[in-house]
N, C-alpha and C positions, 0 to 999 in steps of 0.2 A: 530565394535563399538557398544557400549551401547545405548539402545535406553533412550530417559530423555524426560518422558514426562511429562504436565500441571498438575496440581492439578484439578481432575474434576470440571465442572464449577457447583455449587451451582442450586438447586432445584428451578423451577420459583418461582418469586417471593420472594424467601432468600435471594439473594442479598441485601445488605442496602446500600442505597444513602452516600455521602459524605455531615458528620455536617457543619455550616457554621463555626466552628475551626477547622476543618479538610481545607476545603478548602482555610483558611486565612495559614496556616500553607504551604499550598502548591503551592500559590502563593509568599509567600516568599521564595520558593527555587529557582526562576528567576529572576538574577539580573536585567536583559532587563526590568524586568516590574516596576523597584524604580526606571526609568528613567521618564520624561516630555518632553510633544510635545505640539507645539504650544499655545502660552502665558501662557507656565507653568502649563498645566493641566495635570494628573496622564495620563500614557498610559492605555492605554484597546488596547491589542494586539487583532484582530479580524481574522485573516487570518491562525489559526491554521491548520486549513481544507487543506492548502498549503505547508505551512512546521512551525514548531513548532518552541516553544524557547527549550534551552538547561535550562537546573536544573544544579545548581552547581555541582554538583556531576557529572557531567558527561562534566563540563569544567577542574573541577581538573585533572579527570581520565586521558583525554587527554593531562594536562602539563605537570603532573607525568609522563605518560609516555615519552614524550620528554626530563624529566628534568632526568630522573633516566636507562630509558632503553629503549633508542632509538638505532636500530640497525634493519641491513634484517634481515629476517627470513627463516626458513629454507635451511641455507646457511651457514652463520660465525659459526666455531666451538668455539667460545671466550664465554665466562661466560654472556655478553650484551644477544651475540648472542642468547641464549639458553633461557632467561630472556624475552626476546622478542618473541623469537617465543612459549612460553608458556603462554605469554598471549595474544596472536593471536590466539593460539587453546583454548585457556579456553574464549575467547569471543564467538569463533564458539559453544563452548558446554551451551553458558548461552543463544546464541538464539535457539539453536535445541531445548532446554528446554521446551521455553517461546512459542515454534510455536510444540511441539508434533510432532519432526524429530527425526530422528538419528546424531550422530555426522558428519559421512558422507556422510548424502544426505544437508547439509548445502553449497553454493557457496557463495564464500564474491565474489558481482560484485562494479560499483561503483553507481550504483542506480537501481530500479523497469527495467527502460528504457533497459537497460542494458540487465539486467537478461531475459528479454520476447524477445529479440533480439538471446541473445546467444540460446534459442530452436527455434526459429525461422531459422536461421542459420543454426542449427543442423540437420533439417530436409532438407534444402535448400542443405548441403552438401554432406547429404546422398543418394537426388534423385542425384544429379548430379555423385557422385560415380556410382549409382546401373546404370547411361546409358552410363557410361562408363565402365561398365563391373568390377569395382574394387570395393574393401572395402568388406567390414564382411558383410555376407548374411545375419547376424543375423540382425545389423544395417539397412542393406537395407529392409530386412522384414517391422522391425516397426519403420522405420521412411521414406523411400525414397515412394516419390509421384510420381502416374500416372496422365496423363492428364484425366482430369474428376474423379477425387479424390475429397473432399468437404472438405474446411476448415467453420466452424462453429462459429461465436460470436454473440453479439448483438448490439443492436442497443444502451445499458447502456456503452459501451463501450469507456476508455480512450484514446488517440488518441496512446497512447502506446501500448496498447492491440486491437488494432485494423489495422495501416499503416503496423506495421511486416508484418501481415497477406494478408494484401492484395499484399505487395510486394512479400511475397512465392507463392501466387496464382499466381500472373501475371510472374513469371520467371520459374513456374513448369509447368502452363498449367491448375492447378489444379482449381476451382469454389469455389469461398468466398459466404456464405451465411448467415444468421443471424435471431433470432429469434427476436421478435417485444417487443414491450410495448403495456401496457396497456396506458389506459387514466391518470390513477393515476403514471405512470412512472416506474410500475415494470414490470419484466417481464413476457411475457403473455404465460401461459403455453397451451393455444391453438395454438400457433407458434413453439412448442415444436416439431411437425412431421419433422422441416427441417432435423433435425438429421435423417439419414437414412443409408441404409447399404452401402453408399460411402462416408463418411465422417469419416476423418481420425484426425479429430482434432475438439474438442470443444474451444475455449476461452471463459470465463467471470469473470467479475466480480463479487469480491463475496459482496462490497459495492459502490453505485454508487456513485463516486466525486460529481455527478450533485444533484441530491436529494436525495441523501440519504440514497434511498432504498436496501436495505439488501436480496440479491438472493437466489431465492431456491436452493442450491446448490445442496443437496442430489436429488433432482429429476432433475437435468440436468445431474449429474451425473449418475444418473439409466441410462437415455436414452442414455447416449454416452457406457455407458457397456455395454449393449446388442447390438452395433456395434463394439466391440472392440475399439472406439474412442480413441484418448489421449485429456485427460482431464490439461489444461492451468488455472490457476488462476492467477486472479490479486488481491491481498492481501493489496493493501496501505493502505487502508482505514481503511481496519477491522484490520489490526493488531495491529494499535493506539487504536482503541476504545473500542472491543470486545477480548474477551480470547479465541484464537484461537488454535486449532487443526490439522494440516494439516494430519494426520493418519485418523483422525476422520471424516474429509471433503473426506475419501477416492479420493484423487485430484492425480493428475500424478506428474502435476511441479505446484509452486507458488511462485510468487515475490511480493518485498515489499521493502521499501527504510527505511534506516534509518531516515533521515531527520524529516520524519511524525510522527515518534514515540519517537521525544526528544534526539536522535545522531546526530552526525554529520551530514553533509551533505558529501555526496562523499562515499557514503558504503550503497549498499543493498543487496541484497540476495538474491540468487533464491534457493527454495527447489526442488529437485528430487526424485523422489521416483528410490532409491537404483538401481535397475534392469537395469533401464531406464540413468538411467548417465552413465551405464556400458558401454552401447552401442551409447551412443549418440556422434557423433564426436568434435572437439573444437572447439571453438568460437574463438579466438585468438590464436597464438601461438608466442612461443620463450622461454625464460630462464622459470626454477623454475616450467614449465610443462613436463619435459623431461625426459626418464631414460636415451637411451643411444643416441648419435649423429656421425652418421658417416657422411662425402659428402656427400654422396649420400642418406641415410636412417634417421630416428629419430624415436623412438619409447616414446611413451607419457605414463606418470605415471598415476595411477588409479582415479577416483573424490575422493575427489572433488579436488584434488590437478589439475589436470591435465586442470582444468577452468579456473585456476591463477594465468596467465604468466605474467611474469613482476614483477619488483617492487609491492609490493602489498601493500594498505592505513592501515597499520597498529595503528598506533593513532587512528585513526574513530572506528576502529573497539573495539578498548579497552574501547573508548566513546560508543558506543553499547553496549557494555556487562555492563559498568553504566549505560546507559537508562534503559537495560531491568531490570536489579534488580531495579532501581526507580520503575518502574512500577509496576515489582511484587512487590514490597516490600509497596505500595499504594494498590493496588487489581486493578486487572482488571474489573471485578465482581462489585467493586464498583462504577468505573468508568461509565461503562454500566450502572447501574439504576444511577445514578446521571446525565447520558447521557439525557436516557430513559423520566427523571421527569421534565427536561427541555426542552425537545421538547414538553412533553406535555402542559407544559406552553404557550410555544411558540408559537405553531399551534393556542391552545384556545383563543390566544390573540390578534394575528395578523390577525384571522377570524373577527375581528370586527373593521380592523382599516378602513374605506371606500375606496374603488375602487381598496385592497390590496387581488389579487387573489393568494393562491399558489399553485404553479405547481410540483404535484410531492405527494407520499403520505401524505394524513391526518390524518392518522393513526398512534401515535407516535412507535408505536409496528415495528419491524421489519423493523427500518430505524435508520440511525445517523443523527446527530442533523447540518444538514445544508440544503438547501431547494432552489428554483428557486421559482421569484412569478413577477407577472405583475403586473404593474398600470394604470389607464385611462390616456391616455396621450401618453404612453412611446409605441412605433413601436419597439421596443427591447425588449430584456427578462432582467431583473432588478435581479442581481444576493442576495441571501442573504446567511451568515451564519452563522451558532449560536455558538462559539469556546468553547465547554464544556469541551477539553484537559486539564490539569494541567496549562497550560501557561497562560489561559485565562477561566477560568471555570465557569463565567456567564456573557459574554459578547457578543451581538447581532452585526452582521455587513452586511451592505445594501450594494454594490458598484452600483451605478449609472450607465448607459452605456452614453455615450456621448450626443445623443439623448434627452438624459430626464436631463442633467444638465443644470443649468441655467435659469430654470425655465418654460424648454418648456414642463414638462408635468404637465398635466391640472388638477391634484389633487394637493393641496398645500400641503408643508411640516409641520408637527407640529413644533411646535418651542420645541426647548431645554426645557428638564425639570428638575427642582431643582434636587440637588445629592440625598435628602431625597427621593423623588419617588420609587415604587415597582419597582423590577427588572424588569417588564415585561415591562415599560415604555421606557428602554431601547431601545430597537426596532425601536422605535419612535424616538426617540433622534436620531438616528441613518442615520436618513432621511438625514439629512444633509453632502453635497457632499462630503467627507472624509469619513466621518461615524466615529468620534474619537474626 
């Protein structure tokens, strides 16, 4: 396959923010948002950071294909058939793109969850081959674990990129270990030594769901190099926000969901770096991973095909390859500093509201625009987030924890402020137990 990679990402600071008719222009490609909640007031979708809305364009994409060329894929030899599975592989070729892969280090899973499961798995399959004396030496090399092997993440850690791992520790024998945080929430490169010459696997994330913050990637990766590590990325985050690279991040594998980035729900993706899917065993099996099937034998087809048994969600994925071209076709780059110039707002603003601490970088630099903060009062962490996606592109949202509704924490709420108010008033407004 041909490698199809990103448009280099622009020179610091080239990047140009999104006008406020650029942005009007892109909130009317989400039907979701000309709807009304509660006595009739405009929505402000706030919960971007969780999973997005769809853009028209990427609900056509998926009727069209229902309405016009629905059929399996790689399968029916009929004219549908052919119809479809060309644009199941031309969706695989517009994410390898948009993420600096090859065509075939691309896996359609059906979300992030998935994808960080299926290596997870792969390696779980391989030790248990290599102590049973079977399977490719080569697979047993770099991937089957000894007892007293080190799996590696941190502590920024989604509970998806972190439960795999601890269930491959506790079934191989192997030791889960984890680099720390700082005060400010990133990661602390003084915790960097856990990496040592028995650690057989790195995970992290490359943006934290929780605050925001944006990992050194290249210097976690140094260190897991110079042990031969495999190197695990969790991608959700940054593949919505920022213009990613997975060649560039020199990473092993990386997953990511559609859902975050304006697709479907039900389609993500795990990337492999080529070598590595060669040898890695499957995660599933049965139809459409097979070449041949005897009683007794079954030998399995090359990646990424051989990841993709079953039925596979073909509509989603067609909705995907419309996200991504939305997105390129908006800039990512723009997104990013229009990100970038709203946290900066944000932080400066919400530094002054009283008893409103945030937890997690203050520095709008090298973080996405959503945040964790306390208030006097609340015995919980009071979650917030700032939705700068296309769906929601300057719109603030507080969720409450249970604890602090009702009026049990001891800083009062601002009251609602006129529509006329600065954006940054929003925030404020916000206070209030829905946040909408």
């Amino acid at each position: 396959m041909t490698a199809a990679h990103p448009q280099p990402a622009p020179a610091a600071g080239s990047a140009r923010s999104l006008s406020a008719a650029e942005l009007a222009a892109v909130r009317a490609d989400f039907p979701l948002l000309e709807r009304t909640v509660r006595d009739g007031r405009p929505l402000v979708y706030l919960d971007t950071a969780a999973t997005a809305q769809k853009p028209r364009a990427v609900l056509e994409a998926e009727r069209h294909f229902y309405e016009r060329t629905n059929a399996a894929v790689h399968r029916g030899a009929h004219q549908v058939a052919e119809e479809a599975t060309e644009v199941y592989e031309a969706a695989r070729a517009a994410v390898a793109g948009f993420v600096g892969a090859d065509e075939d280090e691309i896996v359609w899973t059906k979300n992030a969850t998935e994808a960080l499961n299926l290596v997870s798995h792969g390696f779980l399959s391989a030790t248990l081959d290599a102590r049973l004396g079977r399977g490719e030496s080569a697979t047993s090399e770099r991937f089957a674990l000894a007892e007293g092997d080190e799996i590696v993440v941190t502590e920024a850690e989604h509970h998806a990129n972190l439960v795999p791992w601890q269930q491959l520790a506790a079934r191989t024998g192997a030791t889960l270990r984890w680099i720390g945080l700082t005060d400010e929430g990133r990661l602390d490169p003084e915790t960097f030594s856990v990496i040592t010459e028995r650690t057989r696997i790195v995970a992290l994330t490359h943006a934290s769901n929780v605050t925001g913050a944006i990992s050194p990637v290249a210097d976690v990766v140094a260190h897991a190099r110079r042990v031969g590590a495999v190197v695990v990325l969790d991608a959700c985050q940054s593949a919505a926000h920022l213009p990613l690279d997975v060649h560039g991040l020199d990473v092993d594998f990386a997953a990511f969901s559609g859902h975050k980035m304006l697709a479907p729900t039900g389609v993500g993706v795990l990337y492999g770096r080529r070598e590595l899917l060669e040898l890695l065993p499957p995660f599933i099996t049965g139809g459409s991973m097979v070449e041949v099937v005897t009683m007794a034998t079954t030998t399995f087809m090359p990646p990424p095909n051989r990841f993709e048994a079953g039925t596979q969600m073909v509509a989603q994925t067609v909705g995907m390859h419309a996200a991504v071209e939305y997105l390129h076709g908006v800039g990512m780059e723009s997104f990013a500093a229009h990100e970038e110039e709203l946290t900066r707002l944000l932080l400066d603003g919400i530094a002054s509201v009283p008893g409103v601490r945030v937890l997690g970088p203050t520095d709008p630099v090298d973080r996405l625009a959503w945040w964790p903060s306390t208030s006097r009062g609340c015995t919980r962490t009071m979650w917030a987030r700032c939705s700068t996606t296309p769906a929601s592109p300057c719109a603030w949202d507080i969720t409450v924890p249970s604890r602090c509704i009702g009026g049990s924490a001891s800083t009062p709420r601002p009251e609602p402020q006129p529509a006329s108010t600065p954006r940054l008033t929003r925030s404020r407004r916000s206070w209030r137990r829905w946040g909408v």
